[in-house]
MMTF fields as JSON, N, C-alpha, C and O atoms, coordinates in Angstrom:
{
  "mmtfVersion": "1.0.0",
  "mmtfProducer": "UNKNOWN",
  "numBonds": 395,
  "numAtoms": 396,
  "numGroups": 99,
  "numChains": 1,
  "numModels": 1,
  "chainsPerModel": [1],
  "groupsPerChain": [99],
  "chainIdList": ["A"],
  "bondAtomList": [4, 2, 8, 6, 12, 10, 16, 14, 20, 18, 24, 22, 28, 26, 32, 30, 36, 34, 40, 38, 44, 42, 48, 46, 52, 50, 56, 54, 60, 58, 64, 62, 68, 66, 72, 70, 76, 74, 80, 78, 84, 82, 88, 86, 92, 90, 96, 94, 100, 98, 104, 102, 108, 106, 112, 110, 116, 114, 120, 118, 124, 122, 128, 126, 132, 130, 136, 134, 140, 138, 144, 142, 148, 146, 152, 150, 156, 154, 160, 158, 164, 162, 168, 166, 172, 170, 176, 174, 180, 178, 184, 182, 188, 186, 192, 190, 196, 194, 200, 198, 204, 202, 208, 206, 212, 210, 216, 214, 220, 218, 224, 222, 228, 226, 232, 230, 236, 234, 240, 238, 244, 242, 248, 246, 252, 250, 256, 254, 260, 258, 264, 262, 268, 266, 272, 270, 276, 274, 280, 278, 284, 282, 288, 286, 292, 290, 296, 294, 300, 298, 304, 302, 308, 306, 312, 310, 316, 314, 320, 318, 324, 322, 328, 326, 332, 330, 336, 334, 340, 338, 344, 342, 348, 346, 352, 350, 356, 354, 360, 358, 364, 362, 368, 366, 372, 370, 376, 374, 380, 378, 384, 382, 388, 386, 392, 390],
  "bondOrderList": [1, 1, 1, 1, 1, 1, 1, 1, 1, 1, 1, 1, 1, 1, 1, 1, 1, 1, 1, 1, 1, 1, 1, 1, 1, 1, 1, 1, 1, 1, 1, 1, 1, 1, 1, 1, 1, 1, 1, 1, 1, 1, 1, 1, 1, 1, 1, 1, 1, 1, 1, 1, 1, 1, 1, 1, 1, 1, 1, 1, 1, 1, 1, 1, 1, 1, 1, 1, 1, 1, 1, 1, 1, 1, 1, 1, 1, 1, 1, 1, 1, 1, 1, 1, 1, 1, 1, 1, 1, 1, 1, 1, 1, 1, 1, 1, 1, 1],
  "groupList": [{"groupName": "UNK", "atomNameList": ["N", "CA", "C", "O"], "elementList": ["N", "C", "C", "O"], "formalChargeList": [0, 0, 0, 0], "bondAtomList": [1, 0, 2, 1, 3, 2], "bondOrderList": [1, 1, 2], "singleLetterCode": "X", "chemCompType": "L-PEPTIDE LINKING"}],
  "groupTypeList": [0, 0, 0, 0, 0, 0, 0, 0, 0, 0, 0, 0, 0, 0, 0, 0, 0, 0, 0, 0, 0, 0, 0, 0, 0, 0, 0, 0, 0, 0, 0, 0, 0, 0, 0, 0, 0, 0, 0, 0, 0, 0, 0, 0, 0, 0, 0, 0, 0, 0, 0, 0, 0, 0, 0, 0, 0, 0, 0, 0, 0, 0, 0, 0, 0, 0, 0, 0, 0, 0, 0, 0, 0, 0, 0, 0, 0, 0, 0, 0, 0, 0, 0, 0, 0, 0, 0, 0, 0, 0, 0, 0, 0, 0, 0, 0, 0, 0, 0],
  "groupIdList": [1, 2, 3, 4, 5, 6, 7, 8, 9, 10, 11, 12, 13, 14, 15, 16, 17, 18, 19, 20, 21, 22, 23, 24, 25, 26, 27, 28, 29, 30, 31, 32, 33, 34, 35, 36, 37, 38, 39, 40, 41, 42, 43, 44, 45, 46, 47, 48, 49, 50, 51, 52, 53, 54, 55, 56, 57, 58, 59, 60, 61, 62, 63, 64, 65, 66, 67, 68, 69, 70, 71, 72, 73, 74, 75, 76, 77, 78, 79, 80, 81, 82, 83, 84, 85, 86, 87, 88, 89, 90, 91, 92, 93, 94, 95, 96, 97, 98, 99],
  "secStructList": [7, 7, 3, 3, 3, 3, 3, 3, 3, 2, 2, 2, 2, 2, 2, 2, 2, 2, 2, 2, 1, 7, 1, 1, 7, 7, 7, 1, 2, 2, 2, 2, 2, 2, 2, 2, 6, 7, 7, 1, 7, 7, 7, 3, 3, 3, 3, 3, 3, 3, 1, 1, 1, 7, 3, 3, 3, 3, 3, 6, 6, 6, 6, 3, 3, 7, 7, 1, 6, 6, 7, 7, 6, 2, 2, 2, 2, 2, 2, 2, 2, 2, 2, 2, 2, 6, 2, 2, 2, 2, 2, 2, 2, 2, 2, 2, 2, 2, 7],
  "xCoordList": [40.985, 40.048, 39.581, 40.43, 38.284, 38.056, 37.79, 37.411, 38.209, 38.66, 37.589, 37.56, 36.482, 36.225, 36.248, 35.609, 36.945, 37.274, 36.633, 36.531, 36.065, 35.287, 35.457, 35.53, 35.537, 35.923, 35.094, 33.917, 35.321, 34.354, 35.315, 36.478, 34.495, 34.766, 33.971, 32.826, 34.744, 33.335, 32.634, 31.581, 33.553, 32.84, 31.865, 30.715, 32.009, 31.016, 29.585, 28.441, 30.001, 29.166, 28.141, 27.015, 28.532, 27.935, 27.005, 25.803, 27.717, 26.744, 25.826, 24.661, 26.305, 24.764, 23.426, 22.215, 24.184, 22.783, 21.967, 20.741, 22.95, 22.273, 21.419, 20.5, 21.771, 20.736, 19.77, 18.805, 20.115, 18.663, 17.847, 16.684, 18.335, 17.429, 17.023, 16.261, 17.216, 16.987, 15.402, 14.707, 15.336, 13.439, 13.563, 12.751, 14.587, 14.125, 15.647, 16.853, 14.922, 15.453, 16.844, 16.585, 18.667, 19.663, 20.466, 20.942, 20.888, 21.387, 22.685, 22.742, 23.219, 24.495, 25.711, 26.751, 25.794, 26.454, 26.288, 27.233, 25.122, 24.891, 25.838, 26.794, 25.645, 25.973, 27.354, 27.927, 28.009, 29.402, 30.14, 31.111, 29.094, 29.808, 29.851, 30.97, 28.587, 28.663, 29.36, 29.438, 29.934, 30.624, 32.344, 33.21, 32.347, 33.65, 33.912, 35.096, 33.059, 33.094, 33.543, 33.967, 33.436, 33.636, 35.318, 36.039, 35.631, 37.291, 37.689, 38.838, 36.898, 37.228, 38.069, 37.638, 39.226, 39.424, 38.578, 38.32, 38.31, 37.391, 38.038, 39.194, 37.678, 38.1, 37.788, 36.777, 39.448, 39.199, 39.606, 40.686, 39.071, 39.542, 39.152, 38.308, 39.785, 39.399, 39.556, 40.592, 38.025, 37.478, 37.863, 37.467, 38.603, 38.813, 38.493, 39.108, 37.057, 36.075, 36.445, 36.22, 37.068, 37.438, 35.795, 34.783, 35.761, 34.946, 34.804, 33.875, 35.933, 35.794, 35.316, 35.329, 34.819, 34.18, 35.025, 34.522, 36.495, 37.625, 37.207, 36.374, 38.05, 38.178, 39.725, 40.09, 40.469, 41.412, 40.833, 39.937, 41.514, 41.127, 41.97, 42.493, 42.125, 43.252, 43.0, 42.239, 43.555, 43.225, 44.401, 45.56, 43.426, 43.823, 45.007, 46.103, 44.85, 45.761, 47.007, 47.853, 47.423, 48.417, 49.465, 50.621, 47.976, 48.488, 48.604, 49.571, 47.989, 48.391, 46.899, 45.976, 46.955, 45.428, 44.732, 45.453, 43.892, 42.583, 42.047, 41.024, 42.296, 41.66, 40.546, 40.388, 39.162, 37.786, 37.298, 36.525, 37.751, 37.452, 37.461, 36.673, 38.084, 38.457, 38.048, 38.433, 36.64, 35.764, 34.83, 34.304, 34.508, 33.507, 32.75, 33.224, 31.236, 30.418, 30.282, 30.605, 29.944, 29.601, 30.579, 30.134, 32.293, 32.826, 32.458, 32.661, 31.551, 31.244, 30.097, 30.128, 29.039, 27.513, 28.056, 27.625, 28.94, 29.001, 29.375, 28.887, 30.377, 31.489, 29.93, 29.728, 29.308, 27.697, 26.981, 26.41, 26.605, 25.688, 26.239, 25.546, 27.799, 28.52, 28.276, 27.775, 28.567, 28.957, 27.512, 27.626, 26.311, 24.407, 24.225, 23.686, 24.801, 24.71, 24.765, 23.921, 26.839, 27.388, 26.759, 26.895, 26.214, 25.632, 24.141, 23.89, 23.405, 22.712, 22.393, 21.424, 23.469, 23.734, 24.625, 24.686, 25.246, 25.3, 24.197, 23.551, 23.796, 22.941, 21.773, 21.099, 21.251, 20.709, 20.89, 19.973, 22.044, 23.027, 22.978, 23.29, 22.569, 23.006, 21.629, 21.447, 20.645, 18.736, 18.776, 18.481, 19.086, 18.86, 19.615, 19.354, 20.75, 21.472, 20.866, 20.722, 20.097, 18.867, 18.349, 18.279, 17.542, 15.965, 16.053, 15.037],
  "yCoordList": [35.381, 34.612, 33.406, 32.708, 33.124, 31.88, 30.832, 30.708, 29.647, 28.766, 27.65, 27.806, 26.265, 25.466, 24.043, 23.522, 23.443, 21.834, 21.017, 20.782, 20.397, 19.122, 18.024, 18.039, 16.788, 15.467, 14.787, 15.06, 13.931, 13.213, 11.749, 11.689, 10.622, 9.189, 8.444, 8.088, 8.185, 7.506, 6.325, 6.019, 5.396, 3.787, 4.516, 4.431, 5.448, 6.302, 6.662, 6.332, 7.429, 8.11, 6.682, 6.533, 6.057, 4.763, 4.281, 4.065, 4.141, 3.237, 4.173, 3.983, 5.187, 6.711, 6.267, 6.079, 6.239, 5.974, 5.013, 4.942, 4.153, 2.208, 2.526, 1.828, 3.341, 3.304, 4.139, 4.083, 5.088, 6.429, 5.925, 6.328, 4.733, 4.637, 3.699, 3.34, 2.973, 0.904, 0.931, 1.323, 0.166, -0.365, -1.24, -1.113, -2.131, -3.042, -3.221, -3.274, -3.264, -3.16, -4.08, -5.256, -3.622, -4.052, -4.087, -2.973, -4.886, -4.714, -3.504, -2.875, -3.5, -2.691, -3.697, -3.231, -4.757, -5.867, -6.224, -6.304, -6.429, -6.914, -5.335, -5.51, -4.619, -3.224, -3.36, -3.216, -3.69, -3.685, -4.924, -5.035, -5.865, -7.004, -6.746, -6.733, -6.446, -5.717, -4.578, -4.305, -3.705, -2.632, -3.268, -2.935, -4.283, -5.249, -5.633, -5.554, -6.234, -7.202, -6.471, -7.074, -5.293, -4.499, -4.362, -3.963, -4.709, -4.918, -3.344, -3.084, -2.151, -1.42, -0.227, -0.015, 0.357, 1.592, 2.859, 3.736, 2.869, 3.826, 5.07, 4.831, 6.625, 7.752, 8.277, 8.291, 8.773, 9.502, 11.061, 11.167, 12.087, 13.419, 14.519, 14.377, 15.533, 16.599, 17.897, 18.235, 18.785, 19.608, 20.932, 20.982, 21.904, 23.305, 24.252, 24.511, 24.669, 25.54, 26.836, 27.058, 27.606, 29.133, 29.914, 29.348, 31.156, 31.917, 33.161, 33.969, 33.163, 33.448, 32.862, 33.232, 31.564, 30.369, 28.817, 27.709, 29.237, 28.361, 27.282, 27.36, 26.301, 25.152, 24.131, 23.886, 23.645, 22.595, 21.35, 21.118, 20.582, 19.098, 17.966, 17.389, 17.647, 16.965, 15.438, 15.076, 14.294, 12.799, 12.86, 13.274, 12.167, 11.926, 10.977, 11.286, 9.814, 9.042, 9.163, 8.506, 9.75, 9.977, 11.929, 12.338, 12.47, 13.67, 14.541, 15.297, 14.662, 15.502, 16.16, 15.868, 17.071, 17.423, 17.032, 16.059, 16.906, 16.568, 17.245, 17.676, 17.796, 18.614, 17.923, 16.713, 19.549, 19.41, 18.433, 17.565, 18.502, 17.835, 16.419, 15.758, 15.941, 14.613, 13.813, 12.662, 14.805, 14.14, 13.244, 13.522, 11.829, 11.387, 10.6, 10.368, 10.066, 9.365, 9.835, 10.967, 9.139, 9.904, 11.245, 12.288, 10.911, 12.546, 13.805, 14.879, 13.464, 14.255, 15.158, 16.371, 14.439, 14.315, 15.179, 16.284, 14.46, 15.181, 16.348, 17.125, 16.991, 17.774, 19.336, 20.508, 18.363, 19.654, 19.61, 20.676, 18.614, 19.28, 19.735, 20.189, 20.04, 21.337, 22.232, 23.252, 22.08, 23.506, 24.198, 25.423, 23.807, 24.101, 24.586, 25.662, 23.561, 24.184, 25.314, 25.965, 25.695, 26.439, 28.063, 29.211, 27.681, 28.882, 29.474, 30.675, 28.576, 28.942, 29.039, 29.391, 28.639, 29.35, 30.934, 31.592, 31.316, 32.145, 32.714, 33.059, 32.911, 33.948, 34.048, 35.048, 33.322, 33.316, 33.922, 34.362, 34.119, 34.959, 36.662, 37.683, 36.541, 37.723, 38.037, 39.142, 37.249, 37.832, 38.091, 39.282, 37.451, 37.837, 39.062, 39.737, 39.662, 41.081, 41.893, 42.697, 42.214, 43.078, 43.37, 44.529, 42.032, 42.066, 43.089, 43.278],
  "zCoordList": [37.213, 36.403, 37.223, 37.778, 37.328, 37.785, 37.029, 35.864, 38.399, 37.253, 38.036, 39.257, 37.355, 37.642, 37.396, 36.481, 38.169, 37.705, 38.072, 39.276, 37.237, 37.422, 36.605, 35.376, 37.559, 36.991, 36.381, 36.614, 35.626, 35.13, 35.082, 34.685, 35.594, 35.363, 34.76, 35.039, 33.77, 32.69, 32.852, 32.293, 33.993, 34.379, 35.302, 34.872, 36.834, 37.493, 36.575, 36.889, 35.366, 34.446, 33.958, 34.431, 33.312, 33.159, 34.084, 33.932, 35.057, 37.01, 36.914, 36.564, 37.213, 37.469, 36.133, 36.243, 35.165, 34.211, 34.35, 34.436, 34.363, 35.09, 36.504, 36.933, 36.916, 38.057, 38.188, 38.949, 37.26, 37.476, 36.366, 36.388, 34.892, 34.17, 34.283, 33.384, 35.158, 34.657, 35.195, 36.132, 33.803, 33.596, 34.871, 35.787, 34.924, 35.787, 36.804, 36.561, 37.836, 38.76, 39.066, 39.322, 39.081, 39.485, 40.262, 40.48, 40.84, 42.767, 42.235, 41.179, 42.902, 42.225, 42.348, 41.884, 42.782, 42.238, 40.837, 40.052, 40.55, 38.958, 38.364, 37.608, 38.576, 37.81, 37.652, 36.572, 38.927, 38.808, 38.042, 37.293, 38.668, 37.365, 36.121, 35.607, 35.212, 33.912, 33.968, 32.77, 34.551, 34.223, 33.998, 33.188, 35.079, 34.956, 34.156, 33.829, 33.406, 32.28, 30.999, 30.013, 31.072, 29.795, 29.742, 30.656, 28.71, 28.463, 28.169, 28.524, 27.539, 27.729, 28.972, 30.105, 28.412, 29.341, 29.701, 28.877, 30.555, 31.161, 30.787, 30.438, 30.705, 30.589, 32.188, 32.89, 32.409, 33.681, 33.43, 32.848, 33.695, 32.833, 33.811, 34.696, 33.591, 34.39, 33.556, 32.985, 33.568, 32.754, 33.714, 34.879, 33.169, 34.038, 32.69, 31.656, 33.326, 32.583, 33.446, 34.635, 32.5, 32.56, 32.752, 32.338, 33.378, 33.494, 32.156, 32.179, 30.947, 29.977, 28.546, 27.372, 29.415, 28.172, 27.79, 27.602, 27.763, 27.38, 28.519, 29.422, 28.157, 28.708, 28.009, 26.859, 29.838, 29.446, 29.834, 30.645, 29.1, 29.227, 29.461, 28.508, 30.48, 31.282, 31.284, 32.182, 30.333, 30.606, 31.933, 31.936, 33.191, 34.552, 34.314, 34.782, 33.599, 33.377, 32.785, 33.393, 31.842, 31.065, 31.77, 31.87, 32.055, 32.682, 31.296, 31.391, 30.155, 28.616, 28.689, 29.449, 27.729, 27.497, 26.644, 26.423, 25.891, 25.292, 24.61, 25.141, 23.09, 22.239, 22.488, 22.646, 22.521, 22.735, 21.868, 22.277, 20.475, 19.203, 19.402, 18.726, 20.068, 20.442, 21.152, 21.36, 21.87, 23.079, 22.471, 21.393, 23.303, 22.396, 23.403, 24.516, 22.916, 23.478, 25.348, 25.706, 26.013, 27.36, 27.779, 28.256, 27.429, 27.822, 27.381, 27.948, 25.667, 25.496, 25.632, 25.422, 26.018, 26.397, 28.011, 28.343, 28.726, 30.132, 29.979, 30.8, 28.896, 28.872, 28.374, 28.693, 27.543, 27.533, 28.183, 28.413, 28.778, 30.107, 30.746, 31.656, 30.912, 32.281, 31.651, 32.126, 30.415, 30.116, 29.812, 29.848, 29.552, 29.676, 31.182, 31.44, 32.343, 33.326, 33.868, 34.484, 33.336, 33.996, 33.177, 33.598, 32.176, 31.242, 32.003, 32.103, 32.408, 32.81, 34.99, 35.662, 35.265, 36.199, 36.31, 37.349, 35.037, 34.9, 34.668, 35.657, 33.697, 33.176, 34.397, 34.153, 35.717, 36.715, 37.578, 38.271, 37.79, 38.655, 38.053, 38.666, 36.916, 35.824, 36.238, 36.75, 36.1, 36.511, 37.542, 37.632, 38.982, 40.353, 40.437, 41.432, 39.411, 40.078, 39.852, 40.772, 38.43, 37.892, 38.591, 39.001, 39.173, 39.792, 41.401, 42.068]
}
């Protein structure tokens, strides 16, 4: 069975948006100071998306898993665009064998 793991860091996940969306332009110092400033714990996690659909969910920090149900705000937004991806790089793969 194959298996694919991909990480997700949610302070990372954050910076990436700040910089692909910002109206107005921020050094990436300013970025990191506001990302600093946030008293929150960041989510560090690692997603191993089975090639039969399943998926485990590993918080990096603690080392336990992560019922899907339990994902929220950016882990969860990331946790569907893999899994939109990985669907339609399948099914792409599935057109080029046809063709």
């Amino acid at each position: 069975m194959k298996v694919t793991n991909v990480r997700f860091i949610e302070r990372d996940y954050y910076k990436n948006m700040m910089v692909a969306n910002g109206d107005h332009e921020m050094t990436e110092s300013q970025i990191e100071k506001i990302l600093d400033a946030s008293s929150q714990s960041w989510a560090d996690l690692t997603f191993r998306f089975f090639d039969n659909g399943s998926v485990i969910i590993i918080d990096n920090h603690t080392e336990l898993q992560v019922p899907l149900k339990e994902l929220k705000g950016a882990a969860s937004d990331f946790f569907i665009k893999q899994r939109i991806k990985m669907i339609r790089a399948n099914l792409e793969a599935k057109i080029s064998q046809s063709a």
